[in-house]
N, CA, C and O atoms as CSV, one atom per row, in Angstrom:
chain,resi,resn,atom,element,x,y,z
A,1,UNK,N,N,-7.031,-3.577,3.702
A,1,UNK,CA,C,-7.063,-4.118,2.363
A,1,UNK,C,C,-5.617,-4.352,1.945
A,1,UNK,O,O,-4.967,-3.308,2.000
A,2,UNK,N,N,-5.104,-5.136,1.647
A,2,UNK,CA,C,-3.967,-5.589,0.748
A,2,UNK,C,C,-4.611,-6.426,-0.629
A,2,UNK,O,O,-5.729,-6.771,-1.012
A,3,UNK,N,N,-3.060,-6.538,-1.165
A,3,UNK,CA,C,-2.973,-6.827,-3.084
A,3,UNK,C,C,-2.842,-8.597,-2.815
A,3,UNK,O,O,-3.565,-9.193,-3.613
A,4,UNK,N,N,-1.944,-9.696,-1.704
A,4,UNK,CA,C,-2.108,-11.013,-1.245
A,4,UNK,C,C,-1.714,-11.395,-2.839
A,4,UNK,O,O,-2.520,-11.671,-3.728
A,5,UNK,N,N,-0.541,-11.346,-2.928
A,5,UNK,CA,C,-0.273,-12.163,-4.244
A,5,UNK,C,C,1.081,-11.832,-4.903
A,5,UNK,O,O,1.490,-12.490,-5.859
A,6,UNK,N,N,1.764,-10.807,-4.378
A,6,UNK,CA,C,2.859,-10.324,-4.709
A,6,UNK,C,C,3.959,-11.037,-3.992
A,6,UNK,O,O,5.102,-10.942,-4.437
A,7,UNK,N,N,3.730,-11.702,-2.983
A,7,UNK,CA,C,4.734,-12.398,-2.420
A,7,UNK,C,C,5.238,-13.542,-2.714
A,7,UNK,O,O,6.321,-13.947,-2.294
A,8,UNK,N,N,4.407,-14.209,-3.537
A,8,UNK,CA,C,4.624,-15.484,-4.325
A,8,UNK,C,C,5.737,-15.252,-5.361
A,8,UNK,O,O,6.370,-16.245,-5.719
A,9,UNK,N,N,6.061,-13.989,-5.907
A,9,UNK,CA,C,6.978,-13.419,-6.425
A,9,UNK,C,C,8.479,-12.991,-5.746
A,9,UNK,O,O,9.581,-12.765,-6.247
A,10,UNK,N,N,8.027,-12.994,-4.530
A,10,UNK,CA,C,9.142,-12.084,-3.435
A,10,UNK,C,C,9.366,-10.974,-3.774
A,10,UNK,O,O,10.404,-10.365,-4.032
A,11,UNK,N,N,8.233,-10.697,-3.767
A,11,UNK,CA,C,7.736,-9.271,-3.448
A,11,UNK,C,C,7.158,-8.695,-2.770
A,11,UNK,O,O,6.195,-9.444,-2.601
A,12,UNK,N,N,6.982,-7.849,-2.187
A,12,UNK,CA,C,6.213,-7.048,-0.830
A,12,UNK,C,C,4.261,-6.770,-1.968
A,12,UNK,O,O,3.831,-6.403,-3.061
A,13,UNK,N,N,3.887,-7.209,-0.830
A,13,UNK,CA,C,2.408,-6.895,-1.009
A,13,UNK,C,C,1.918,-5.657,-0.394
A,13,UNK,O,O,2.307,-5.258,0.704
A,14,UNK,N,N,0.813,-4.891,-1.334
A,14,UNK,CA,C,0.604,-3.112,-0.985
A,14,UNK,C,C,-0.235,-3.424,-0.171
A,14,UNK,O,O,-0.891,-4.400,-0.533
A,15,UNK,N,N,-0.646,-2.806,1.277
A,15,UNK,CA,C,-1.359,-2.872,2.175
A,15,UNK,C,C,-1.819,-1.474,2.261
A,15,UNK,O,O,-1.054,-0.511,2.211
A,16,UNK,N,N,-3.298,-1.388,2.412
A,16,UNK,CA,C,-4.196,0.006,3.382
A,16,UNK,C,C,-4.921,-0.530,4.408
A,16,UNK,O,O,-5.405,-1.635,4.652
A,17,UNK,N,N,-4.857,0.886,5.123
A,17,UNK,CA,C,-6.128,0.568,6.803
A,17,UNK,C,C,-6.237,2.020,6.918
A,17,UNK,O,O,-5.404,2.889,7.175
A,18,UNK,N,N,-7.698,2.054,6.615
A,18,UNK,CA,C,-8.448,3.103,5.838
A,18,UNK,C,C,-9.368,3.436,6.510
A,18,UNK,O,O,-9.531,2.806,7.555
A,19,UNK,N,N,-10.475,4.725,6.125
A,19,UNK,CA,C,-11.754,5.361,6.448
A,19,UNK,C,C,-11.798,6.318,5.812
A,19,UNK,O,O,-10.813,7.032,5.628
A,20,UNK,N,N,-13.225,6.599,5.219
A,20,UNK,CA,C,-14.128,7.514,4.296
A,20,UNK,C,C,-13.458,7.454,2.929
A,20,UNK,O,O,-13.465,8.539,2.348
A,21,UNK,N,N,-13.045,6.736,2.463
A,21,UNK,CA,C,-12.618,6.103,1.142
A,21,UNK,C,C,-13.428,5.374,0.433
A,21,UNK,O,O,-14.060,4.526,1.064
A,22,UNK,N,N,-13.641,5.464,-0.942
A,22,UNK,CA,C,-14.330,4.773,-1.959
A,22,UNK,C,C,-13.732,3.459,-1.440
A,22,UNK,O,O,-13.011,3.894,-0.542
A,23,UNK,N,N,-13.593,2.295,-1.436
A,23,UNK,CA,C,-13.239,1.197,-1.383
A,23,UNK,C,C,-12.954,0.992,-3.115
A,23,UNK,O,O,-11.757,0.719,-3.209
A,24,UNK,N,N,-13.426,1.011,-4.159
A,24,UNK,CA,C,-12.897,1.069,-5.496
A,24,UNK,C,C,-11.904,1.794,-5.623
A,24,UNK,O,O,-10.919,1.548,-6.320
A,25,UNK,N,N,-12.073,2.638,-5.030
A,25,UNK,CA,C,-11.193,4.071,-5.293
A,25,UNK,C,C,-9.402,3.267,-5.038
A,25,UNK,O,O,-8.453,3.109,-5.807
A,26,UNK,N,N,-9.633,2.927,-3.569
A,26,UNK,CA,C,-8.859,2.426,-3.254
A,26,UNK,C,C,-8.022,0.646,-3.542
A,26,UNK,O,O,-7.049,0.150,-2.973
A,27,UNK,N,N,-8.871,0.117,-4.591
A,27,UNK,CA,C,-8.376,-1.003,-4.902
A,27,UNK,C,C,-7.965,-0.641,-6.613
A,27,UNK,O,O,-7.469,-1.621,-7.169
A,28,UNK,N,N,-8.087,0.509,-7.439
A,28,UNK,CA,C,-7.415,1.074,-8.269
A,28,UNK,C,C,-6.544,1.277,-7.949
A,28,UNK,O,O,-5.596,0.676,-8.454
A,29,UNK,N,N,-6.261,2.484,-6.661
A,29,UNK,CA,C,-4.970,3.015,-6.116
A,29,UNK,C,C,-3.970,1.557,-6.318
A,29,UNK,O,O,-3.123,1.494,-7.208
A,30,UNK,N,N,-4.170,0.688,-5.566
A,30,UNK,CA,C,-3.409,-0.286,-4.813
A,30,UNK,C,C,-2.931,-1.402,-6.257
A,30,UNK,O,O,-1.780,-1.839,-6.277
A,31,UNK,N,N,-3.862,-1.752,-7.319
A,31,UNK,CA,C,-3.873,-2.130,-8.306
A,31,UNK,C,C,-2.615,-1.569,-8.899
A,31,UNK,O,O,-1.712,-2.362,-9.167
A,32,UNK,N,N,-2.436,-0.136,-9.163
A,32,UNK,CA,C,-1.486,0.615,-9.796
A,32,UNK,C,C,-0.605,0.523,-9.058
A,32,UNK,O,O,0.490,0.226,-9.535
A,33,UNK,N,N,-0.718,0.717,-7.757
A,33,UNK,CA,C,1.066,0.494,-7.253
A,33,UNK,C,C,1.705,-0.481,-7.388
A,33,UNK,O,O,2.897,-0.467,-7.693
A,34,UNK,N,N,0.721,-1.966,-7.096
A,34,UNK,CA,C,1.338,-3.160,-6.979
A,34,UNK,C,C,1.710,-3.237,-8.784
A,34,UNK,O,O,2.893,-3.549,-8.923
A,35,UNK,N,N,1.219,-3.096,-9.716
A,35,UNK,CA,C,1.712,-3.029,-10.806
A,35,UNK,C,C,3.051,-2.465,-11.362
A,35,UNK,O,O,3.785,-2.863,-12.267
A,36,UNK,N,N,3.134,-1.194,-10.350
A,36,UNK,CA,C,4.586,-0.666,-10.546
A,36,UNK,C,C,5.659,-0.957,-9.676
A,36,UNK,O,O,6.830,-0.596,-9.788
A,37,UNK,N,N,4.996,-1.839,-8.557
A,37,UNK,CA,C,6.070,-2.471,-7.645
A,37,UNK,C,C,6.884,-3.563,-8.154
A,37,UNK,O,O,8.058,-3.871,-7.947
A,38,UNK,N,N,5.511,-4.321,-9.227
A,38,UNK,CA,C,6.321,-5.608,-10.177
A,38,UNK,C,C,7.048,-5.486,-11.107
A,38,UNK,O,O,8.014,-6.178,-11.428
A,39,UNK,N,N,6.456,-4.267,-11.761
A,39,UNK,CA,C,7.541,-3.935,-13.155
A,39,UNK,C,C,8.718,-3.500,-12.794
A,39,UNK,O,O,9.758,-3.884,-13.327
A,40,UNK,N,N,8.662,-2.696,-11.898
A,40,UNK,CA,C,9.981,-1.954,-11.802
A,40,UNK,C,C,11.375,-2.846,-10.691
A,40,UNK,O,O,12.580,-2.602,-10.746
A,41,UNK,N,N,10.670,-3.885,-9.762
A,41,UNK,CA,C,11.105,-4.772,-8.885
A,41,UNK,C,C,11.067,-4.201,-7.390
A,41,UNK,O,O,11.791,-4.405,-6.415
A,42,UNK,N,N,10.261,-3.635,-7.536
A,42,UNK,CA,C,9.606,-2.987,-5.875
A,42,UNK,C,C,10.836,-1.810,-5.573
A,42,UNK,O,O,11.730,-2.095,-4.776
A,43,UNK,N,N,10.816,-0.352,-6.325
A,43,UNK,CA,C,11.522,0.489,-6.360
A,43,UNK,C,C,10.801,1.504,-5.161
A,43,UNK,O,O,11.183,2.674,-5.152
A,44,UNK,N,N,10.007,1.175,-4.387
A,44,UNK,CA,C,9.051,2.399,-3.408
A,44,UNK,C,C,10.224,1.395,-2.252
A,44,UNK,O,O,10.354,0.183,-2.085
A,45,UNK,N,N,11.024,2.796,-1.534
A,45,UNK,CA,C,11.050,2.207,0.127
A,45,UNK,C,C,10.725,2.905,1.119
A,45,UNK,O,O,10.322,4.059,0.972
A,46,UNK,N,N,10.856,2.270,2.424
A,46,UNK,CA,C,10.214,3.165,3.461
A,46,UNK,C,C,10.390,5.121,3.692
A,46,UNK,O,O,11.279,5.972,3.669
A,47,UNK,N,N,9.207,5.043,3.863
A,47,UNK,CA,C,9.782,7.094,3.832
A,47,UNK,C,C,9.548,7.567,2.693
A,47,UNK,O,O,9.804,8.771,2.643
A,48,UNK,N,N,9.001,6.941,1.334
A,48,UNK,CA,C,8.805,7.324,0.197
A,48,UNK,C,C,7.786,7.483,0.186
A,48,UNK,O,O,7.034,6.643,0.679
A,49,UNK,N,N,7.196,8.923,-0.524
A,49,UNK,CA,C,5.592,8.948,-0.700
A,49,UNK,C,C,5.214,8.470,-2.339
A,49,UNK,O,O,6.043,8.295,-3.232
A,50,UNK,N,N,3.895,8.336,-2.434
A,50,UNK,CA,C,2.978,8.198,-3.786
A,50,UNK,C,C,2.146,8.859,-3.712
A,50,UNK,O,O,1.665,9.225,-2.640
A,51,UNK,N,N,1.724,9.212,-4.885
A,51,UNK,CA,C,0.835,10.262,-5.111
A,51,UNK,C,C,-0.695,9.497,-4.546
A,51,UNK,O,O,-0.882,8.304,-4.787
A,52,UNK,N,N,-1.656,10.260,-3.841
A,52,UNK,CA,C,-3.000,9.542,-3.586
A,52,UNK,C,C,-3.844,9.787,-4.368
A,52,UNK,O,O,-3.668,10.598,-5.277
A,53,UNK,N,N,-4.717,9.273,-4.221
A,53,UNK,CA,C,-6.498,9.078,-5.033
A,53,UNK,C,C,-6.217,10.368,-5.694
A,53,UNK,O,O,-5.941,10.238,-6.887
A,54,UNK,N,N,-6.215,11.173,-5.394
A,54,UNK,CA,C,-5.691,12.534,-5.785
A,54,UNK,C,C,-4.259,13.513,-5.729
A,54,UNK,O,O,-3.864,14.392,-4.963
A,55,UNK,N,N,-3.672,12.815,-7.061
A,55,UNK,CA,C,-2.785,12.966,-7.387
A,55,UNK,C,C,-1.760,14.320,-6.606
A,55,UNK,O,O,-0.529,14.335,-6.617
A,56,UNK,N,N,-2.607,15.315,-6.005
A,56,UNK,CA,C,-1.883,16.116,-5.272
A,56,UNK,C,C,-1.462,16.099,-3.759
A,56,UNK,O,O,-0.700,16.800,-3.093
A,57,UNK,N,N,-2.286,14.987,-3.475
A,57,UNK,CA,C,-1.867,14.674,-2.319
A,57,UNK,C,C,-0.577,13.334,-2.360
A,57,UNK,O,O,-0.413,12.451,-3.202
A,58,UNK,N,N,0.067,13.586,-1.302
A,58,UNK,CA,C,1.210,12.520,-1.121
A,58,UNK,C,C,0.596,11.432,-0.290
A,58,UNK,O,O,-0.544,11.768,0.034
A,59,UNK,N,N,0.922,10.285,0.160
A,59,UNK,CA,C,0.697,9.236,0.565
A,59,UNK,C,C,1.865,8.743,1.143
A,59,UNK,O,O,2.801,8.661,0.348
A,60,UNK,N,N,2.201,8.228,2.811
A,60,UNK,CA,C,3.184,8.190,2.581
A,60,UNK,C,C,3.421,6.375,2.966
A,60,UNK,O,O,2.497,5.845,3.584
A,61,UNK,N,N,4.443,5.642,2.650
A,61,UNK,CA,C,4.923,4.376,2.583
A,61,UNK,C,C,5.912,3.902,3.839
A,61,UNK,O,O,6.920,4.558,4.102
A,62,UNK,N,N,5.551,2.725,4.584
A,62,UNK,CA,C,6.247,2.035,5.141
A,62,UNK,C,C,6.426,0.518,4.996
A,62,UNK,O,O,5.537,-0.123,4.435
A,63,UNK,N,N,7.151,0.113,5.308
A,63,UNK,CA,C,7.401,-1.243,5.342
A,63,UNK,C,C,7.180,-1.525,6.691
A,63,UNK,O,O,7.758,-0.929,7.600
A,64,UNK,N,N,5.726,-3.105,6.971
A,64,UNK,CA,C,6.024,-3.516,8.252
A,64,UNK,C,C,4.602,-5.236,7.715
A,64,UNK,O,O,4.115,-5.913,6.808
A,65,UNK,N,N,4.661,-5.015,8.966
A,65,UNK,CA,C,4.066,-6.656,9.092
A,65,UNK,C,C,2.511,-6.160,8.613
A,65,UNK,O,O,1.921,-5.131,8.940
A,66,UNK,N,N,2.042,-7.298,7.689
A,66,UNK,CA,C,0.738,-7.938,7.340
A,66,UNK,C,C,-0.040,-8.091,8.323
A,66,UNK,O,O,0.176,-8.910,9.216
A,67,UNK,N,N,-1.596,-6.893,8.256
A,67,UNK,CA,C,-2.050,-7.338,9.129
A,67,UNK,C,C,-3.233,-8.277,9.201
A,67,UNK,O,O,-4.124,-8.453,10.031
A,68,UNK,N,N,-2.867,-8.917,7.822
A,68,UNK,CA,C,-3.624,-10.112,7.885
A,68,UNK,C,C,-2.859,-11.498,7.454
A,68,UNK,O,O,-1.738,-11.395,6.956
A,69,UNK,N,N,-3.408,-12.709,7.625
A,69,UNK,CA,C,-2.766,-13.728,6.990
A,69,UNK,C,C,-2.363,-14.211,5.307
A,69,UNK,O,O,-3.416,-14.091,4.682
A,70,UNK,N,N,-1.569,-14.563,4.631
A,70,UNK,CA,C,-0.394,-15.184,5.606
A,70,UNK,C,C,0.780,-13.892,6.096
A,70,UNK,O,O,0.854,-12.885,5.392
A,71,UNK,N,N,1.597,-14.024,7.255
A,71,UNK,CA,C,2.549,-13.407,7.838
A,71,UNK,C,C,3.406,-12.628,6.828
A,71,UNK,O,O,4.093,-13.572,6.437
A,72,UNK,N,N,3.783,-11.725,6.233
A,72,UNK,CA,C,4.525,-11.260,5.307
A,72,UNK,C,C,4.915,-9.951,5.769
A,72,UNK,O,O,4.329,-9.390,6.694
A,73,UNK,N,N,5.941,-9.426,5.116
A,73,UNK,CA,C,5.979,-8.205,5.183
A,73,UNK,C,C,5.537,-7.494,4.020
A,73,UNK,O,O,5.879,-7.858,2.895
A,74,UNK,N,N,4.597,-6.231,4.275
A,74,UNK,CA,C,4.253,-5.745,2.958
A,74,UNK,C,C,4.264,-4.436,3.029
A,74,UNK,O,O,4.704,-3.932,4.062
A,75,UNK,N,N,3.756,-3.527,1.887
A,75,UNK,CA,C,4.248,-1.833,1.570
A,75,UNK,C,C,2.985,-1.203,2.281
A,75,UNK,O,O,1.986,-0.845,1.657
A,76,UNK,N,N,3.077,-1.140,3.134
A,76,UNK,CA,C,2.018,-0.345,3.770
A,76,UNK,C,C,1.407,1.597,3.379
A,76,UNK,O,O,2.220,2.476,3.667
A,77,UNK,N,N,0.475,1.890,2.963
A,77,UNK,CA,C,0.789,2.852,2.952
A,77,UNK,C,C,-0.535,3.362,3.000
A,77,UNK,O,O,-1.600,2.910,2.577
A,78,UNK,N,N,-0.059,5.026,3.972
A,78,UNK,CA,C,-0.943,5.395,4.807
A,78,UNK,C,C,-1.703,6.756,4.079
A,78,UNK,O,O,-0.862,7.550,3.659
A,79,UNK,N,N,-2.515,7.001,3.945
A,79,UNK,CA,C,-3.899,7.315,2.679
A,79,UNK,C,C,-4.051,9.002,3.155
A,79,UNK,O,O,-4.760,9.800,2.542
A,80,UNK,N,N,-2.941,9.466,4.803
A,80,UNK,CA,C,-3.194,11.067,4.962
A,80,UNK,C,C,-4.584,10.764,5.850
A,80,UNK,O,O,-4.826,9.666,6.350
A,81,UNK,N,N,-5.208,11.608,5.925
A,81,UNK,CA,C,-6.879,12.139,6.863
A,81,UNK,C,C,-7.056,10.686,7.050
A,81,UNK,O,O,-7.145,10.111,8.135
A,82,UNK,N,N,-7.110,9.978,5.481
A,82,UNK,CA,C,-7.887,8.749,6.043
A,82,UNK,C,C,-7.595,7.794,6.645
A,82,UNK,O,O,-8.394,6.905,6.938
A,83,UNK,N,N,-6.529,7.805,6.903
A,83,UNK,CA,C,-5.587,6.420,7.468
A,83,UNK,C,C,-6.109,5.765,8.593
A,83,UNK,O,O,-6.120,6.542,9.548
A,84,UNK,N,N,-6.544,4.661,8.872
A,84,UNK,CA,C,-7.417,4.128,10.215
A,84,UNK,C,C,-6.376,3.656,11.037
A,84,UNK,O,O,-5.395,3.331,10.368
A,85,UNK,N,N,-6.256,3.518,12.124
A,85,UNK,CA,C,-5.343,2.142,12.738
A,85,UNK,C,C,-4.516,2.882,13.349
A,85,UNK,O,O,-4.702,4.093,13.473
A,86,UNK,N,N,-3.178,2.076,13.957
A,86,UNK,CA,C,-1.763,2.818,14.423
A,86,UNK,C,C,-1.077,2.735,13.751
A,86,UNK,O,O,-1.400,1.800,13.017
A,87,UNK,N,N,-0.058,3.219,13.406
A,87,UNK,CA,C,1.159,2.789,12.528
A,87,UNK,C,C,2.423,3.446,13.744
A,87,UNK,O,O,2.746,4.525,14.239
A,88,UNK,N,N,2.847,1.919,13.800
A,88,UNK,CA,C,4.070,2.571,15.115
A,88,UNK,C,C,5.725,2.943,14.601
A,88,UNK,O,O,6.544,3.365,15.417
């Protein structure tokens, strides 16, 4: 799941690759970050965590390639237990 719209700005778009997650749950999460990525001018960088679905857990953030179209680089960030995929 990515936000696909932040880049028109030149801005990095929030990306997840997920499992056993609300899917709402997770397009709130992503809603709120990309909101504070715009206001603030994309202040999250790689190695930085955010708080998850549950605020006590950390989440943590990388920067890398879109793994969907179009080609971008966007804020990837990986959800802990649930995280699906590789992240290399």
């Amino acid at each position: 799941m990515d936000t696909l719209g932040l880049y028109a700005f030149g801005l990095p778009d929030v990306q997840y690759h997920f499992r056993g997650l609300d899917p709402n749950a997770v397009v709130s999460h992503a809603y709120n970050v990309a909101y504070y990525q715009f206001e603030y001018d994309a202040p999250i960088e790689s190695g930085h965590t955010v708080d998850g679905i549950d605020p006590a857990v950390q989440w943590t953030c990388r920067y890398e390639s879109a793994l969907i179209q179009p080609a971008r680089e966007v804020l990837d960030i990986a959800p802990g237990e649930y995280a699906a995929g590789n992240r290399e």
